[in-house]
C-alpha positions as CSV (number, residue, x, y, z in Angstrom):
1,X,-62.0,298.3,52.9
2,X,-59.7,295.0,53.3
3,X,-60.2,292.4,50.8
4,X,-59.2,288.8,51.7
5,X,-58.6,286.0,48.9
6,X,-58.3,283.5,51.1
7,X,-58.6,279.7,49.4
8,X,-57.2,276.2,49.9
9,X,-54.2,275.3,47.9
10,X,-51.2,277.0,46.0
11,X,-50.9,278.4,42.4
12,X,-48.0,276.7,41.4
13,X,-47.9,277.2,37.7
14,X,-46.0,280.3,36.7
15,X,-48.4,282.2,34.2
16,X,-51.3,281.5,36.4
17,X,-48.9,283.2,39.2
18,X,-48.5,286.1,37.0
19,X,-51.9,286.7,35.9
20,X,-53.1,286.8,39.7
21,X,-50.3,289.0,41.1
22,X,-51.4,291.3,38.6
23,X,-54.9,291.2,39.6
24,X,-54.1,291.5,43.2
25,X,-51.7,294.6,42.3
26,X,-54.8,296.4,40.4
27,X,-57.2,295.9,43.1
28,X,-54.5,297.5,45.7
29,X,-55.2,300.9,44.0
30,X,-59.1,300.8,45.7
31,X,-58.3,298.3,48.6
32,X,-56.0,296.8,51.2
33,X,-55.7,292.6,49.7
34,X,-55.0,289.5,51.2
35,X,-54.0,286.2,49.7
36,X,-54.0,283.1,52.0
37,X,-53.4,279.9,50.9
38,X,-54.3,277.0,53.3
39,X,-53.2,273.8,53.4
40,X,-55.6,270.7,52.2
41,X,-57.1,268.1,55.1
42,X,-59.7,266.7,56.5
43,X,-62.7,268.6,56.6
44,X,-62.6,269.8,60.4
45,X,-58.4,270.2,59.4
46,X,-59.5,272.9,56.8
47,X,-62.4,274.2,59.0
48,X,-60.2,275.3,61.7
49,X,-57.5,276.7,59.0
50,X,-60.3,278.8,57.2
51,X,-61.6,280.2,61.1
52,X,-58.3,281.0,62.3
53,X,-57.7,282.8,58.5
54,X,-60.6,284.7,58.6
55,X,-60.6,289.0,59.6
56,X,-62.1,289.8,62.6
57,X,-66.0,290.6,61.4
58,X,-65.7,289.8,58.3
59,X,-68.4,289.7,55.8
60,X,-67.6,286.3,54.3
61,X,-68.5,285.2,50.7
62,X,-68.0,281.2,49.9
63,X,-67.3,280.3,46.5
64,X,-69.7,277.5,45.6
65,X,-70.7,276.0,42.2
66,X,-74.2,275.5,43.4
67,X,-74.1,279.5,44.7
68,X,-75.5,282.4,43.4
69,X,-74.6,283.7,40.2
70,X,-74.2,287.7,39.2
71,X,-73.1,289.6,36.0
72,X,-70.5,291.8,37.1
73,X,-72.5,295.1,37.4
74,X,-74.5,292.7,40.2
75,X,-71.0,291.4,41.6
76,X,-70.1,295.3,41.5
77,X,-73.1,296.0,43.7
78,X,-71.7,293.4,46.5
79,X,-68.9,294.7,46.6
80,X,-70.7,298.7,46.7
81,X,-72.8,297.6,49.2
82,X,-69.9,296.7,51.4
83,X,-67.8,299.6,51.1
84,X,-71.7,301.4,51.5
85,X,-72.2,298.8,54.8
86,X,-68.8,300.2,56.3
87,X,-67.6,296.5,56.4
88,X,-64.2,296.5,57.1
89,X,-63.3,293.2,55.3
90,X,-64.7,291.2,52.6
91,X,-63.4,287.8,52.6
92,X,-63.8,285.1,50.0
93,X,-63.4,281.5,50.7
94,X,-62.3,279.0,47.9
95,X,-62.4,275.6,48.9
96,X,-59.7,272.5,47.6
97,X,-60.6,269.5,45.5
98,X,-64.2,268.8,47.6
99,X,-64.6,272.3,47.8
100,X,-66.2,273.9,51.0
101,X,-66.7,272.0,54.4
102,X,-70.1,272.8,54.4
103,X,-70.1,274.4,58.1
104,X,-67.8,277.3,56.2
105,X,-70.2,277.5,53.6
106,X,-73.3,277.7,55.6
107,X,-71.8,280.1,57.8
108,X,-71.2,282.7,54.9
109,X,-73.2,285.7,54.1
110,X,-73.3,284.9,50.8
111,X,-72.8,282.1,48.8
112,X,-71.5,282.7,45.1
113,X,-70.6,281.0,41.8
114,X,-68.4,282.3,39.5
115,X,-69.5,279.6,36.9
116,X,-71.8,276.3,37.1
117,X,-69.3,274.4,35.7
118,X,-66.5,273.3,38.3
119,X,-63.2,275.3,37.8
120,X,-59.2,274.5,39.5
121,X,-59.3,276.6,42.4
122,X,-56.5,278.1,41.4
123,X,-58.2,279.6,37.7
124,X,-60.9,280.3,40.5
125,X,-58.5,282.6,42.1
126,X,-58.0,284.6,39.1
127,X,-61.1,284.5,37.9
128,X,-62.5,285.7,41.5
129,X,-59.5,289.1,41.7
130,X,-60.5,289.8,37.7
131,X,-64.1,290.2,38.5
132,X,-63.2,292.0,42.3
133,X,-61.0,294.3,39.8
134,X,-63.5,294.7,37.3
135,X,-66.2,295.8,39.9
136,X,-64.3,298.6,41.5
137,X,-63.6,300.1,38.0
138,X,-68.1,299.8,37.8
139,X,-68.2,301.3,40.8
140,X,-65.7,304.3,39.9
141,X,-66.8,303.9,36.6
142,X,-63.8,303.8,35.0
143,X,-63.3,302.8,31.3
144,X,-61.7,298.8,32.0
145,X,-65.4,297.4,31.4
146,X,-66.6,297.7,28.1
């Protein structure tokens, strides 16, 4: 399975950068990840950036304070049900400063929320590839959650 971090904006800030590049490494030992950062705009600007970023039949998953929220074990099952599902890539969207133009989010499979309070969207971002690394060690049920 391809994952695809794919999110408006840049993480600048050096530990931040770190922290996420590790993340990403861990998750390459169960899948093929992405990282795309778009550039900010209008709303129809970042609409057309985030259709043009997306994988081909993708099952898409919108980031979205007002979106569903799991415990990791339920997060884990998303992601089980894909790889179950046979989807080839499971892309999640992380809006800018306004978040989501709402045609992108109303167009996911699935909209989530990694907290109900409102977080940078690049802590989002590392947030987001903890708990995708987290769930395939559930799934494989290896020892990193405790």
């Amino acid at each position: 399975m391809r994952v695809a971090i794919i999110a408006v904006g840049k993480v600048k800030q050096a530990g931040l950068r770190a922290e996420l590049d590790d993340y990403l490494g861990r998750i390459r030992r169960y899948a093929t990840v992405e990282e795309v950062e778009l550039k900010d705009g209008s709303d129809a600007e970042v609409r057309a950036r985030f259709d043009k970023a997306l994988p081909d039949r993708a099952r898409v998953v919108a980031l979205e304070v007002d979106g569903r929220s799991l415990p990791s074990r339920g997060f884990a099952e998303v992601i089980g049900r894909a790889e179950l599902d046979a989807v080839g890539s499971l892309a999640f969207l992380i809006g800018g400063a306004y978040g989501l133009p709402r045609p992108v989010s109303e167009a996911a499979a699935m909209r989530l929320s990694l907290s109900p309070m409102t977080l940078p969207h690049r802590l989002a971002r590392v947030v987001l590839a903890e708990q995708i690394y987290r769930a395939f060690t559930i799934l494989r049920r290896e020892p990193y959650d405790h």
